[in-house]
PyMOL Python script that loads the backbone (N, CA, C, O; Angstrom):
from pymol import cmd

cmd.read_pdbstr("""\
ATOM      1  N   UNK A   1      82.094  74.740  76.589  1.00  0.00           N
ATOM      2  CA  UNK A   1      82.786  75.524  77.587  1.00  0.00           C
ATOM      3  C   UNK A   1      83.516  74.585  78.539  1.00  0.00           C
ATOM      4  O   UNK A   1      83.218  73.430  78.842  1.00  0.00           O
ATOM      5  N   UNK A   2      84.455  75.276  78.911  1.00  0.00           N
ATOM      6  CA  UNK A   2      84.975  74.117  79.852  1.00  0.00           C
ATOM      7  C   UNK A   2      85.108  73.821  81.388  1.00  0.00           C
ATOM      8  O   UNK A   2      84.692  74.681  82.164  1.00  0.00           O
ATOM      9  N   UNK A   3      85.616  72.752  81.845  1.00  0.00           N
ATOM     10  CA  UNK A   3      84.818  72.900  83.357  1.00  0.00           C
ATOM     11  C   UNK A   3      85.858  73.621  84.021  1.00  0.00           C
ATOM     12  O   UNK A   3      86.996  73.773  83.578  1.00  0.00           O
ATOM     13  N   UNK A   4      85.362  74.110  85.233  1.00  0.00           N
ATOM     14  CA  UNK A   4      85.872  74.688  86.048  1.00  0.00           C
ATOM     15  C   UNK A   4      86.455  74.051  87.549  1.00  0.00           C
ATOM     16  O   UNK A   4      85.719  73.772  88.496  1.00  0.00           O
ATOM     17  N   UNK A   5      88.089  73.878  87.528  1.00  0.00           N
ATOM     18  CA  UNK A   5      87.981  72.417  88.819  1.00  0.00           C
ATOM     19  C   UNK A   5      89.429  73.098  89.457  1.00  0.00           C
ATOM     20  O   UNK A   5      90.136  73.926  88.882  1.00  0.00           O
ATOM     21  N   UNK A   6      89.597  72.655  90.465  1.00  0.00           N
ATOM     22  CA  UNK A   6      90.639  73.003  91.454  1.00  0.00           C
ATOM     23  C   UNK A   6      91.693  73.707  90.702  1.00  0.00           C
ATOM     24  O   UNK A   6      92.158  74.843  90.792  1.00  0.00           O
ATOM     25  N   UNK A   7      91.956  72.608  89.861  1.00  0.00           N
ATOM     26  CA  UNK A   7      93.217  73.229  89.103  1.00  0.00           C
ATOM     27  C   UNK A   7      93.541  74.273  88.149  1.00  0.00           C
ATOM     28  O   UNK A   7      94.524  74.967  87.887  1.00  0.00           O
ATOM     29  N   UNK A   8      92.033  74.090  87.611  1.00  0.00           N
ATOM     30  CA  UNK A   8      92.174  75.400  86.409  1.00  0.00           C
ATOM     31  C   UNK A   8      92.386  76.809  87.658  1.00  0.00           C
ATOM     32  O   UNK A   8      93.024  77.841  87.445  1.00  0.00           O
ATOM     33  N   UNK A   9      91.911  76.578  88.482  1.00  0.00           N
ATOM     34  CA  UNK A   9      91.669  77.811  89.683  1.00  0.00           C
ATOM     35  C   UNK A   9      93.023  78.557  90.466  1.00  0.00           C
ATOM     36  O   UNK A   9      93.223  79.714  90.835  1.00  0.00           O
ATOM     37  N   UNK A  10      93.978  77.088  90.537  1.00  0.00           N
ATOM     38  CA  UNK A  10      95.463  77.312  90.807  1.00  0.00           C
ATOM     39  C   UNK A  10      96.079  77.649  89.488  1.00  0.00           C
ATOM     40  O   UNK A  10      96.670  78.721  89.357  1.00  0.00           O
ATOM     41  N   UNK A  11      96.001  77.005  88.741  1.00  0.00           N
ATOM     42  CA  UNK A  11      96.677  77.836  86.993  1.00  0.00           C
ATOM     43  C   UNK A  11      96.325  79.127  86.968  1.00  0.00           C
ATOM     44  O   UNK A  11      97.015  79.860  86.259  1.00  0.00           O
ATOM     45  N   UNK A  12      95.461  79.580  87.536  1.00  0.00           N
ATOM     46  CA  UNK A  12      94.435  81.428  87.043  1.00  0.00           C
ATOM     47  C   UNK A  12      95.269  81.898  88.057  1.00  0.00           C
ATOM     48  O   UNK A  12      95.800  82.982  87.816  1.00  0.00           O
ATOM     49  N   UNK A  13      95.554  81.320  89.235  1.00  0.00           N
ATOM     50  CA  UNK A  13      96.390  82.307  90.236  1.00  0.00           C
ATOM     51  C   UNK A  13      97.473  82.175  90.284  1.00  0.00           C
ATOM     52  O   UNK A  13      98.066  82.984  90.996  1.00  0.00           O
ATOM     53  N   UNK A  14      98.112  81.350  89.731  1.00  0.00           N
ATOM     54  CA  UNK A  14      99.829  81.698  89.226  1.00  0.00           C
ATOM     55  C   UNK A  14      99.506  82.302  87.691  1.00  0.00           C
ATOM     56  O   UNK A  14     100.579  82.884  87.531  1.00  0.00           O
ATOM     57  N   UNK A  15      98.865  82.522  86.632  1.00  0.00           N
ATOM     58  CA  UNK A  15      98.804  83.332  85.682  1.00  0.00           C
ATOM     59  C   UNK A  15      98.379  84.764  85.886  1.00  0.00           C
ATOM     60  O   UNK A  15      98.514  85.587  84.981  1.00  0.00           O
ATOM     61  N   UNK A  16      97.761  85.139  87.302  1.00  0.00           N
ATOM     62  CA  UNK A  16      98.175  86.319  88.298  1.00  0.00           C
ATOM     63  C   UNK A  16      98.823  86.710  88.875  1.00  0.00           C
ATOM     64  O   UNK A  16      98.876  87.939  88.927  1.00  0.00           O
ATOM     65  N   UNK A  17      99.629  85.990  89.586  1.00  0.00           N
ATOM     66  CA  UNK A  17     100.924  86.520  89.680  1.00  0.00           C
ATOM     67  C   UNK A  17     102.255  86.954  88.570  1.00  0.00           C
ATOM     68  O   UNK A  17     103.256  87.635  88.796  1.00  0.00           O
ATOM     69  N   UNK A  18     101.848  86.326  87.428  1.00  0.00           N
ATOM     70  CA  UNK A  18     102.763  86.435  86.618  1.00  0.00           C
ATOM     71  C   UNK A  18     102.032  87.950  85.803  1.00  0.00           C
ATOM     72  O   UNK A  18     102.738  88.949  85.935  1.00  0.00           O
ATOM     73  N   UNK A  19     101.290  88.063  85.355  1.00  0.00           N
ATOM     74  CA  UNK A  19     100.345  89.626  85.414  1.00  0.00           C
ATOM     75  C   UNK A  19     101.421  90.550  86.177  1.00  0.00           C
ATOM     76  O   UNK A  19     102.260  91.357  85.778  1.00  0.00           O
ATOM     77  N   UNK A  20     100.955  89.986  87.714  1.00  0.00           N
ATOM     78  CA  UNK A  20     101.668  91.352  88.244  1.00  0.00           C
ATOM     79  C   UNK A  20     103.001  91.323  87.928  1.00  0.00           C
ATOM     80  O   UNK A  20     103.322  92.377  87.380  1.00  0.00           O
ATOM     81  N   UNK A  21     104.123  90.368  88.075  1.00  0.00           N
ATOM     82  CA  UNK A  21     104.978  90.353  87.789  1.00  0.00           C
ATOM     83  C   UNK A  21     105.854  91.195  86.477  1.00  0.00           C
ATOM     84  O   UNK A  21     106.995  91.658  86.480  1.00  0.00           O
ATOM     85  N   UNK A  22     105.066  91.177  85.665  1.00  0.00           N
ATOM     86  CA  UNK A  22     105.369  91.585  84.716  1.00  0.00           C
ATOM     87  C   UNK A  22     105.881  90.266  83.324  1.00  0.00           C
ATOM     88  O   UNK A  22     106.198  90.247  82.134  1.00  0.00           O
ATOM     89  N   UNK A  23     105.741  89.623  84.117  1.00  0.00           N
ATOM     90  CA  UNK A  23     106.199  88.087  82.778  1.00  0.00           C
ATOM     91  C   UNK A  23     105.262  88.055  81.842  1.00  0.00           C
ATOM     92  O   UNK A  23     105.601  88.100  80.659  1.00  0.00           O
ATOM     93  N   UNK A  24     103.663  87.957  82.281  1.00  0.00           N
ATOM     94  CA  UNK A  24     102.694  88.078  80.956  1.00  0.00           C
ATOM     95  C   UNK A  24     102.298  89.571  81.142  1.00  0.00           C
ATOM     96  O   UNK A  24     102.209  90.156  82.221  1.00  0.00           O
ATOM     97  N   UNK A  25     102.067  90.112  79.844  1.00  0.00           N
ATOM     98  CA  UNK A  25     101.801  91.412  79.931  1.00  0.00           C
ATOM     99  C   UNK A  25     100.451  92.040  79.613  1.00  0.00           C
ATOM    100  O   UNK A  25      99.842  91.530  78.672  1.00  0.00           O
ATOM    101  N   UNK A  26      99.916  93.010  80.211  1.00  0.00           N
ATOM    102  CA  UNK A  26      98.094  92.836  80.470  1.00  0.00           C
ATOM    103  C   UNK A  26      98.088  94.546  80.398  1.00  0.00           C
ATOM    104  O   UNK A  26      99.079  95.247  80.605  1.00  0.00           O
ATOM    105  N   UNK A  27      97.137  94.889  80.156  1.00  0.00           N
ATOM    106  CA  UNK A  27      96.560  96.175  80.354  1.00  0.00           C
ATOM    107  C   UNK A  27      96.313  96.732  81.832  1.00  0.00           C
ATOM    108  O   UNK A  27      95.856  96.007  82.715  1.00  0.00           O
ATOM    109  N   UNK A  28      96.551  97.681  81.977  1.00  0.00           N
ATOM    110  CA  UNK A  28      96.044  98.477  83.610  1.00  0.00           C
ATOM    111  C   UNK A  28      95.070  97.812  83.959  1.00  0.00           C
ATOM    112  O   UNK A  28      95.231  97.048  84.910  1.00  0.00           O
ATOM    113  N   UNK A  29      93.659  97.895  83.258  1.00  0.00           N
ATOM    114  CA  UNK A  29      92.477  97.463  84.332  1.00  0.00           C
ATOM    115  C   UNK A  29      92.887  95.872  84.309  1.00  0.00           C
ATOM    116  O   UNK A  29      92.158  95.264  85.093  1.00  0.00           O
ATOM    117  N   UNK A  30      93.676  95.152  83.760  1.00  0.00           N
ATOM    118  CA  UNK A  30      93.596  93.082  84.387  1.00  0.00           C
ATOM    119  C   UNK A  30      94.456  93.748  85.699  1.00  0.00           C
ATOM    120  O   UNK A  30      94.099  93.660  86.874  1.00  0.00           O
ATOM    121  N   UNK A  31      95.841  94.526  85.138  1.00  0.00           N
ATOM    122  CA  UNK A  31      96.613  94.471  86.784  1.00  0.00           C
ATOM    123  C   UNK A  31      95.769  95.295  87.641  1.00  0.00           C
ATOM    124  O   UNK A  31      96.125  95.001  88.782  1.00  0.00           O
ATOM    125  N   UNK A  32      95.157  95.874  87.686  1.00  0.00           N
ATOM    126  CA  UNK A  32      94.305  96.607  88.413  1.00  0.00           C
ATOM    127  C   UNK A  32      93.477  95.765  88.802  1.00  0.00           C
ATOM    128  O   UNK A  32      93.245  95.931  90.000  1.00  0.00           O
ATOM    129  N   UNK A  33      92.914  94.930  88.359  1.00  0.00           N
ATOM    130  CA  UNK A  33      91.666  93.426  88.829  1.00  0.00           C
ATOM    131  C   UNK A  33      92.171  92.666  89.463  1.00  0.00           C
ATOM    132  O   UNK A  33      91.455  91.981  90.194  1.00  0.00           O
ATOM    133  N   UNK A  34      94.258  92.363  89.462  1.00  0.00           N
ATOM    134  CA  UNK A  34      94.613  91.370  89.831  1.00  0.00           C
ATOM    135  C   UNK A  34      95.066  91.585  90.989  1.00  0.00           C
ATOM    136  O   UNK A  34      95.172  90.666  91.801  1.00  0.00           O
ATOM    137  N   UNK A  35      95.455  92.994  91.302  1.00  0.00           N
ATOM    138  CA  UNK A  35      96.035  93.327  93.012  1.00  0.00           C
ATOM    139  C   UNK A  35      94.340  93.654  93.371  1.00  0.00           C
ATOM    140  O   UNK A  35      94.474  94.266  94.431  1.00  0.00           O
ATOM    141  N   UNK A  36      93.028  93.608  93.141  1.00  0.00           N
ATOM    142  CA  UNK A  36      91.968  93.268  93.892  1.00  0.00           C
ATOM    143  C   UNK A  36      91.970  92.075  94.339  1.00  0.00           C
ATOM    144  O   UNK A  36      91.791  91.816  95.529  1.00  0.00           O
ATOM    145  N   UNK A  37      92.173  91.210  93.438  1.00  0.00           N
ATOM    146  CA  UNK A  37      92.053  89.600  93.838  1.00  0.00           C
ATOM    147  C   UNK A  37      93.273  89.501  94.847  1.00  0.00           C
ATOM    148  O   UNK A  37      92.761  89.306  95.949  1.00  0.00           O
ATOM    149  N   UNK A  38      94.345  89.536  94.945  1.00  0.00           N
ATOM    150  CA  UNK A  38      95.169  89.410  95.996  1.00  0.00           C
ATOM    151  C   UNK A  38      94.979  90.408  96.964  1.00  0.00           C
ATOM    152  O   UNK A  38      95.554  89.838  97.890  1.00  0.00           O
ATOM    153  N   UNK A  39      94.607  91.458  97.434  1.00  0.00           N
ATOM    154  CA  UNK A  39      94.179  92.107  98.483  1.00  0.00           C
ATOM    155  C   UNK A  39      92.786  91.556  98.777  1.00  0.00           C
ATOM    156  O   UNK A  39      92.521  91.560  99.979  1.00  0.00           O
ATOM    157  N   UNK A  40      92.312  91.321  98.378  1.00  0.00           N
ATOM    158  CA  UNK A  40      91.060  90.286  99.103  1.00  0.00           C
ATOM    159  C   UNK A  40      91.339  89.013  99.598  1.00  0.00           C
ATOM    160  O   UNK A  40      90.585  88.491 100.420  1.00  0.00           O
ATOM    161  N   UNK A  41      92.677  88.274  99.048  1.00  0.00           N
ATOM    162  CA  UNK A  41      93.030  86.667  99.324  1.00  0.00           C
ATOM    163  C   UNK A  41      93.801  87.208 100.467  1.00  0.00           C
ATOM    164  O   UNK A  41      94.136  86.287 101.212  1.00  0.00           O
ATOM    165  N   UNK A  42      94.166  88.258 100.836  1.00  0.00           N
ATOM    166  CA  UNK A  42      95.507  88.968 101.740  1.00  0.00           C
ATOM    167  C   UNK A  42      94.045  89.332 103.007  1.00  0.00           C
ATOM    168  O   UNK A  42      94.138  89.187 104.226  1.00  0.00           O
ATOM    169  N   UNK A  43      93.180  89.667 102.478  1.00  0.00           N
ATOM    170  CA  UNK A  43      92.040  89.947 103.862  1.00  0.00           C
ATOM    171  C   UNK A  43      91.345  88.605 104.419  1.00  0.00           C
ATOM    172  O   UNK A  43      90.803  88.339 105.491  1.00  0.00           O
ATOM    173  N   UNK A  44      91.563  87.946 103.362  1.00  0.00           N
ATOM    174  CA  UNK A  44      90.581  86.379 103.636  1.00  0.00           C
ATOM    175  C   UNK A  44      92.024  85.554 104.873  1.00  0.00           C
ATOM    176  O   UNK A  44      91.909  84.649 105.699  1.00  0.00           O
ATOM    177  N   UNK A  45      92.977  86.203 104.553  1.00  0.00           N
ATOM    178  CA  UNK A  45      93.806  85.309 105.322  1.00  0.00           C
ATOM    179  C   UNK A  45      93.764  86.034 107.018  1.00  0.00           C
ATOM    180  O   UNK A  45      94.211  85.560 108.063  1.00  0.00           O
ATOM    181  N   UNK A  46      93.372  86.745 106.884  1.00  0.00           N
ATOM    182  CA  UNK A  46      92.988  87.304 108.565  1.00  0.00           C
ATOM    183  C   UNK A  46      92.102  86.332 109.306  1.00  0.00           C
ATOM    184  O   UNK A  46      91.048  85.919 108.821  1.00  0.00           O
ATOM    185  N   UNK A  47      92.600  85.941 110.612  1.00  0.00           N
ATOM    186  CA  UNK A  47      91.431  85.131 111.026  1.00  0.00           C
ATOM    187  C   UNK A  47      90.083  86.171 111.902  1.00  0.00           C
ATOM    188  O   UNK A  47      88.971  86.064 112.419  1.00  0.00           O
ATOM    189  N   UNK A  48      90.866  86.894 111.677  1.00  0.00           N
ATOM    190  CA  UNK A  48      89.688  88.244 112.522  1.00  0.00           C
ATOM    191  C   UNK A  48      88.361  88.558 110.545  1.00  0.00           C
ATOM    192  O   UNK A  48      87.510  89.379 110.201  1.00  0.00           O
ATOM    193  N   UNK A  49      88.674  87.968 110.245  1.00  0.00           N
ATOM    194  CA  UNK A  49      88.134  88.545 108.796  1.00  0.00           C
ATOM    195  C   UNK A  49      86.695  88.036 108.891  1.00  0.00           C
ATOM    196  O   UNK A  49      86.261  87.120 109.589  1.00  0.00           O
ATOM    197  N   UNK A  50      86.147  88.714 108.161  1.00  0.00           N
ATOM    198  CA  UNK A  50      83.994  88.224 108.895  1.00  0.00           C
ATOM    199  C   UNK A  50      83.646  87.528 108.098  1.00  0.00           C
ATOM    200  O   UNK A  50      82.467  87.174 108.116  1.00  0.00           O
ATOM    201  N   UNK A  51      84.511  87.067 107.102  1.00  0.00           N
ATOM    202  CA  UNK A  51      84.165  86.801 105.216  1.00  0.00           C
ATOM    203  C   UNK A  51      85.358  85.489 104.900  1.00  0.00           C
ATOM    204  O   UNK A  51      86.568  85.331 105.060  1.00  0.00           O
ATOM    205  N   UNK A  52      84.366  84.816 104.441  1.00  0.00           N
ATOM    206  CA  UNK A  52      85.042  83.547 104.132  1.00  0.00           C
ATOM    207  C   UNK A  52      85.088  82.929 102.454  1.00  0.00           C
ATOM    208  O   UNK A  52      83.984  82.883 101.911  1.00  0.00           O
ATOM    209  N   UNK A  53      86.083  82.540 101.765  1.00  0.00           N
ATOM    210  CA  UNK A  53      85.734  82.250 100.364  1.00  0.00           C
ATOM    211  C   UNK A  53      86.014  80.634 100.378  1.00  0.00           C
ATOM    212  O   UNK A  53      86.965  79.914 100.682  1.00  0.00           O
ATOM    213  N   UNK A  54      84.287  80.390  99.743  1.00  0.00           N
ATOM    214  CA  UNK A  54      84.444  78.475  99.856  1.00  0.00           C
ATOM    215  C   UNK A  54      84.246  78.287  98.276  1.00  0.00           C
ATOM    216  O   UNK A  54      83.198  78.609  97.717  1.00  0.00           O
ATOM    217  N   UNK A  55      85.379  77.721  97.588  1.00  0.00           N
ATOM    218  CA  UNK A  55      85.957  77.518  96.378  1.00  0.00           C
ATOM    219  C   UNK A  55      84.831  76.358  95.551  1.00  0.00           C
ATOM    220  O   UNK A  55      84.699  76.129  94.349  1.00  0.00           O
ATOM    221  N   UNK A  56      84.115  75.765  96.763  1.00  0.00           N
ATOM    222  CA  UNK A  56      83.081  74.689  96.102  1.00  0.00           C
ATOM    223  C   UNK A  56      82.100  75.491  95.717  1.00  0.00           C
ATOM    224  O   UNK A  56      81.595  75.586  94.598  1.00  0.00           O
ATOM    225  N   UNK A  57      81.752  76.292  97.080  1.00  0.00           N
ATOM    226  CA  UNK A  57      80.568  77.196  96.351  1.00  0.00           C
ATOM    227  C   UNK A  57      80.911  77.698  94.881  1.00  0.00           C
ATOM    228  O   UNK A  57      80.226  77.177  94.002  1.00  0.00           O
ATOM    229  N   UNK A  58      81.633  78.401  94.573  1.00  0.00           N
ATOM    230  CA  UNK A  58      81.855  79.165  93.633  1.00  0.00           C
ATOM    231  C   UNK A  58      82.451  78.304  92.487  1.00  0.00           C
ATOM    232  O   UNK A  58      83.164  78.952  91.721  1.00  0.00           O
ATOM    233  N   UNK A  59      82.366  77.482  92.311  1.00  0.00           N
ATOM    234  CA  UNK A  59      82.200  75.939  91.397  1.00  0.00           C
ATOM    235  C   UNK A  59      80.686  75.564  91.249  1.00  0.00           C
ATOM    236  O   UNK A  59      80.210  75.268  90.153  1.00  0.00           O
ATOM    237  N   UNK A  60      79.995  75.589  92.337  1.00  0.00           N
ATOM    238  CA  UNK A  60      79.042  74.916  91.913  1.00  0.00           C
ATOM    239  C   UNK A  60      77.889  76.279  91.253  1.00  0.00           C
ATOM    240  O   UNK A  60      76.895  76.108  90.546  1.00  0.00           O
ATOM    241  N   UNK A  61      78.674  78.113  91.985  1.00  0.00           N
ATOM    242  CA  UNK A  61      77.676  78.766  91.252  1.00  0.00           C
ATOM    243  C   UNK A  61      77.392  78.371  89.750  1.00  0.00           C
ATOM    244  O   UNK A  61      76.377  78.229  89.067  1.00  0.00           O
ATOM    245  N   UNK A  62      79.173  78.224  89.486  1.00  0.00           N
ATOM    246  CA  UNK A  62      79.635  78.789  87.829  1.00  0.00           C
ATOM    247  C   UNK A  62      78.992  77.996  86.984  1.00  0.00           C
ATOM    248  O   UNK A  62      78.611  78.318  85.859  1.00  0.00           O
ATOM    249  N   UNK A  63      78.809  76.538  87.713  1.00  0.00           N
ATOM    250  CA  UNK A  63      77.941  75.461  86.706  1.00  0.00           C
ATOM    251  C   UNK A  63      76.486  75.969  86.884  1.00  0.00           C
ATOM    252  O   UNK A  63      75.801  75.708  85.895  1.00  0.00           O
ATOM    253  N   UNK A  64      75.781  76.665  87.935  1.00  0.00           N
ATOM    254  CA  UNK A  64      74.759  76.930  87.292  1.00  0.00           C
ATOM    255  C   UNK A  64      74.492  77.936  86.598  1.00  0.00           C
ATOM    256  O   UNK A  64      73.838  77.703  85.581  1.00  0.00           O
ATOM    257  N   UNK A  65      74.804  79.094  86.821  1.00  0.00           N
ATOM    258  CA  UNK A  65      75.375  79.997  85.959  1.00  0.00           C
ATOM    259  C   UNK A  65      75.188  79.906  84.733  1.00  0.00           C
ATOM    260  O   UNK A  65      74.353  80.500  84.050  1.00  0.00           O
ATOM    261  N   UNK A  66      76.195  78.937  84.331  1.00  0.00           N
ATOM    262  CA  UNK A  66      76.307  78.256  82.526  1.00  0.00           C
ATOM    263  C   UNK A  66      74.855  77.880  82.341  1.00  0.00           C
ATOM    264  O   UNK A  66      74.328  78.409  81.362  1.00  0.00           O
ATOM    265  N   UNK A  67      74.066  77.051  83.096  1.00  0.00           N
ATOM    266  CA  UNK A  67      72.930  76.873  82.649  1.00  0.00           C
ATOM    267  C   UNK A  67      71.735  78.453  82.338  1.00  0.00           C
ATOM    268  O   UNK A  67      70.780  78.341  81.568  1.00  0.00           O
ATOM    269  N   UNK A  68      71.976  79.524  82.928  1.00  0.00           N
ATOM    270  CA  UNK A  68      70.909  80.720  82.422  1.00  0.00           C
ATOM    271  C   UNK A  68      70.964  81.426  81.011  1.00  0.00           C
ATOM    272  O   UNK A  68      72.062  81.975  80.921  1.00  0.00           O
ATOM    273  N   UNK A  69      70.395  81.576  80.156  1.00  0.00           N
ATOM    274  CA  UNK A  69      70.140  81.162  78.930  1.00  0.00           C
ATOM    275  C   UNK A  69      69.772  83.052  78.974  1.00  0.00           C
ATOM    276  O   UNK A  69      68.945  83.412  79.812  1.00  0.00           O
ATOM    277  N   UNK A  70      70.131  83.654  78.466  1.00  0.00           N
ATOM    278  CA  UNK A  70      70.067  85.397  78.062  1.00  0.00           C
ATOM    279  C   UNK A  70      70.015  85.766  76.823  1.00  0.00           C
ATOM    280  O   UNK A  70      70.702  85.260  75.935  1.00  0.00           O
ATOM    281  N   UNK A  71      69.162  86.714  76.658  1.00  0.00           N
ATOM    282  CA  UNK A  71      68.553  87.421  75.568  1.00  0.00           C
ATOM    283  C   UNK A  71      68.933  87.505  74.337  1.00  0.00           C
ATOM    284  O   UNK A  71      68.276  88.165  73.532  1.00  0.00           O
TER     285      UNK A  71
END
""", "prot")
cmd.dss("prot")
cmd.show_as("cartoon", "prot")
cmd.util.cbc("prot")
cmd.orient("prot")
């Protein structure tokens, strides 16, 4: 599997914008997943916002993550 690092993270969010755009073409529920992810990056940019997204955390979940071993 492969790792998960700054950049693959900026590639996934310009391959979302291009989703919405209409350049790559996706089914309702990805564009439907993908204006969630930008209305949440659109609330995270409020400084009144109570909720913060730290990009390390969520790097270091995904590697452990990979390590839980299921049924």
């Amino acid at each position: 599997m492969q790792e998960v690092t700054s950049e693959i993270l900026i590639e996934r969010y310009g391959l979302s914008e291009k989703i919405l755009s209409g350049e790559i073409k996706a089914c309702q529920k990805h564009k439907w997943a993908v204006q969630r992810f930008f209305k949440d990056v659109e609330v995270l940019a409020d400084p009144d916002c109570p909720y913060y997204f730290d990009a390390e955390a969520v790097l270091d979940f995904y590697e452990w993550a990979r390590q839980v071993q299921t049924c």
